[in-house]
Each structure stands twice: as structure tokens, then as C-alpha cells.
N, C-alpha and C positions, 0 to 999 in steps of 0.2 A: 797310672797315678790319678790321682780323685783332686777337681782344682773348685775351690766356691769362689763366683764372680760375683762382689757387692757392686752394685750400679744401680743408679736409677734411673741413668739417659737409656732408653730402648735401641738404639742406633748403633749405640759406644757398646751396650751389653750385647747386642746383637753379632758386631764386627769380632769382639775378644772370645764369643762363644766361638764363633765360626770358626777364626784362627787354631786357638787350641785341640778341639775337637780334630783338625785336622791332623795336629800331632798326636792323637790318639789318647788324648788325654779324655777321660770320665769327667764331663764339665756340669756345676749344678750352680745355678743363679740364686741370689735375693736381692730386691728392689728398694725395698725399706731397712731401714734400723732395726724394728719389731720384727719383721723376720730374718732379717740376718743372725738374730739373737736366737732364735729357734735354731735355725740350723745349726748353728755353731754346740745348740745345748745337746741337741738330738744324735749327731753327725761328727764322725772326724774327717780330715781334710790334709793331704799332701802339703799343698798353698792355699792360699785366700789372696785373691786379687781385692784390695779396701779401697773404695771411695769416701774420705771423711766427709764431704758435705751429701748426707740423704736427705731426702722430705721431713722425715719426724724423729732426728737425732743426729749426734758429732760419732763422727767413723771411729773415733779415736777413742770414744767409750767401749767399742767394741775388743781393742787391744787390752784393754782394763780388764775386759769378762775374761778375754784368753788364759794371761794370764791367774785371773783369781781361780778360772776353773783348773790352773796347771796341766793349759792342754800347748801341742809341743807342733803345732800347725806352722809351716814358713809362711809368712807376712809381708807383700808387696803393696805399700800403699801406691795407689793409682787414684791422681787427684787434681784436679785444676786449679786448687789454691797450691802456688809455688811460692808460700810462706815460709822462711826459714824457721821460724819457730816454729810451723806445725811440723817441717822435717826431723826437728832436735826432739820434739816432746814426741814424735812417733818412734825413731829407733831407738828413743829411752825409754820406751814403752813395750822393746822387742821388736816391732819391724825390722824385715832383713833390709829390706831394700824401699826405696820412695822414687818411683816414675808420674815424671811432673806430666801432664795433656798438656799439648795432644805429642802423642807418639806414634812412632812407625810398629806394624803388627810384628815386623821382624825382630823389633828390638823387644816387645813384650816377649817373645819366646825365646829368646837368649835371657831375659833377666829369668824366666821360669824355672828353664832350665837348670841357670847356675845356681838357683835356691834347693831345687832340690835335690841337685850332687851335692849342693853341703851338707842338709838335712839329713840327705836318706844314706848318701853314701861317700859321706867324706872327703867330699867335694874332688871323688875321681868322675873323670869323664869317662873311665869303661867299669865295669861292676866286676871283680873276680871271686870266685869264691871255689875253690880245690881245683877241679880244670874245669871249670864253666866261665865261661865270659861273655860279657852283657854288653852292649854298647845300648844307651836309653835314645840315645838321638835317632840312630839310624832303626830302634826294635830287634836287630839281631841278637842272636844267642849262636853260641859256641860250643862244640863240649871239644875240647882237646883239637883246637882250629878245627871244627869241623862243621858246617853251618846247621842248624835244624831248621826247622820248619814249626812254630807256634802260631796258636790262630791268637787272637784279642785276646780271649781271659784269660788263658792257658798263661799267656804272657805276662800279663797282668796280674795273676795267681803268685807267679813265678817270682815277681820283682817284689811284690805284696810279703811274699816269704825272706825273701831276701832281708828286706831291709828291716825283718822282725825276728831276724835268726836266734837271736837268743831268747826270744820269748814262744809260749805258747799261745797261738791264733785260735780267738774260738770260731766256730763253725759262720755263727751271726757277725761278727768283726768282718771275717771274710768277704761276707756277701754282701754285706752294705757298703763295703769299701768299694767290690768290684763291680757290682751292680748300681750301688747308688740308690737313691729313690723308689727306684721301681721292685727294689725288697720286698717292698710292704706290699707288693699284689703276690708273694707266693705263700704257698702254705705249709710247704717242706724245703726240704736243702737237697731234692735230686739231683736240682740241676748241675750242683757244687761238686756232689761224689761222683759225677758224670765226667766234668772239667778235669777234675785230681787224676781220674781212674787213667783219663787220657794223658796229663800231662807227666806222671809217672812212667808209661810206658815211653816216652820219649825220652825221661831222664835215667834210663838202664843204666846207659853208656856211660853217664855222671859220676864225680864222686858223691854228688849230693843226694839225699834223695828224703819224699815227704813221708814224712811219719804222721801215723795219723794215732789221736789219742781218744780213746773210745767214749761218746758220748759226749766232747767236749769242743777239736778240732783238730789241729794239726801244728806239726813243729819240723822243721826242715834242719835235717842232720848231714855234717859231713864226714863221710868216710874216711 
């Protein structure tokens, strides 16, 4: 899961990178307003961690862009103004959820979490889909109680499909989700038909399995 942390304290963005990243979360920062705005325009996002007070704009304009752009990101304001009014104008604005500073990092990763079982999958705590089962907290997988063994992307491929099952993934969606930033230093998608080639052979045993659509991406079918 790909999470953008808005901060502009170094300390605060430092501590919430560190936390998440440990839950294997794909973590990618902006400091400012002006670039939070880029990212958001460039980039899609699982969650977005918002801080509405930045150096050179209100956080809350940024719910405004979400919005106008009709993109479908879950919204955790994180904020040290513990205004009620900027609570009511945030989740009428879409925010799922509003964590007042300071918090415990414990409790940032349970509200992430719960955002995005609702988000991505229907606010269950385990992922089913024909006899595969997903538990996001603990990274296991299943196929008919049987445990596998996925490395990081494999995993991440896998949930990435999941939670896009009805749609077609293009090739680039993919990598930017799973890769992140660092997309933009490759020059092909080897690395991607590399990942697939692998994590197909692991799902034989599945009812599920990844279709690939020539020249375009891939689309996860179940039997």
C-alpha cells in the first residue's frame, strides 16, 4: 500500500515515515503545499497523511484539489490545530478520519489501517477472494489455509490486484504504485514481467490467477 505523508516538521515526518515503512507500507513525503499539490497531481495514493497548517498554504485546500481531481485517496488529517471547525470543514470535505498532535505511532497505524480496509476492502480485516486469503496486518497469504511465501512486491502486486479486481491495470499504474518514485529512473517494465512471471507461479494452486493483457497490463481473474 503507497501512503503520501504531508508534514512540514522534519522530526514528526521523520518518526510517521519510519513507523509506517516498518509496516511495509511504500511511504513518499511532501513538505510544502506547492508540492503536495504535485504529488497528488502526478501520483495516486492508498492514504495521505494531511497536515493543514504548511509554510505556504491551508492543508484543507488540498482536500478541495482531491476532490475536484475525483481522485478516491483515504484522507487522515494529522494536525495540531484541534479546531472543531477545521474537524467539520475537513470530513465535509471528504476526510476519513482527523488525528489531533501529538499521538502515539501506535495509534497512527491502527487509524491507517482501518482507512484502508474500508477503502480498499470493505472494511474486512482479512482480504478473501475464491480460496485465497490475505490477512494485511500480519502480510500473510493463503491459498486454501495453506501459507505461501511472497517477497515485498510479489505481495504488493498481489493486493494492488486485488483491490482493482474489476478493473484493468495498466502496466505503468502498476509500477508507480509499487515502486513509487523511483519509476522514473527505469527505462522498461522488466522488472514488473519479472515480479508477475514469479508471483503466478506461486498462485497455480489459486483459484485466482493474473491475466495479462497484451501491450497494456494485467487483470486478476477468478476461476
Amino acid at each position: 500500500m503507497k501512503i503520501l505523508i504531508i508534514e512540514d516538521e522534519p522530526q514528526m515526518l521523520d518518526n510517521m515515515r519510519r513507523t509506517l515503512e516498518q509496516e511495509q507500507y511504500l511511504v513518499e513525503s511532501a513538505a510544502t503545499y506547492t508540492e503536495a499539490l504535485d504529488k497528488i497531481g502526478a501520483y495516486a495514493y492508498d492514504c495521505i497523511l494531511l497536515d493543514v497548517m504548511l509554510p505556504d498554504g491551508n492543508g484543507l485546500k488540498i482536500l478541495k484539489e482531491l476532490k475536484a481531481q475525483q481522485k478516491e485517496e483515504g484522507v487522515i488529517i494529522v494536525s495540531a490545530n484541534d479546531s472543531l471547525d477545521d474537524r467539520i470543514e475537513g470530513l465535509n470535505l471528504g476526510a476519513d478520519d482527523y488525528l489531533p498532535k501529538p499521538f502515539h505511532m501506535a495509534e497512527l497505524r491502527a487509524r491507517v489501517q482501518a482507512v484502508l480496509r474500508r477503502r480498499n476492502f470493505e472494511g474486512n480485516r482479512n482480504i478473501q477472494l475464491g480460496n485465497v486469503t490475505i490477512n494485511p496486518e500480519t502480510r500473510q497469504v493463503f491459498i486454501a489455509d495453506e501459507d505461501i511465501n511472497l517477497n515485498r512486491k510479489e505481495y504488493d502486486i498481489l493486493t494492488y490486484l486485488i483491490a482493482n479486481k474489476t478493473r484493468l491495470v495498466t502496466k505503468a499504474a502498476l509500477a508507480e504504485h509499487v515502486w513509487g518514485d523511483h519509476i522514473d529512473q527505469a527505462d522498461s517494465f522488466d522488472f514488473i514481467y519479472s515480479q508477475i512471471k514469479n508471483l503466478r507461479k506461486k498462485l497455480e494452486p489459486a483459484s485466482i490467477n493474473v491475466q495479462a493483457v497484451y501491450g497494456v497490463g494485467y487483470k486478476l481473474e477468478v476461476d
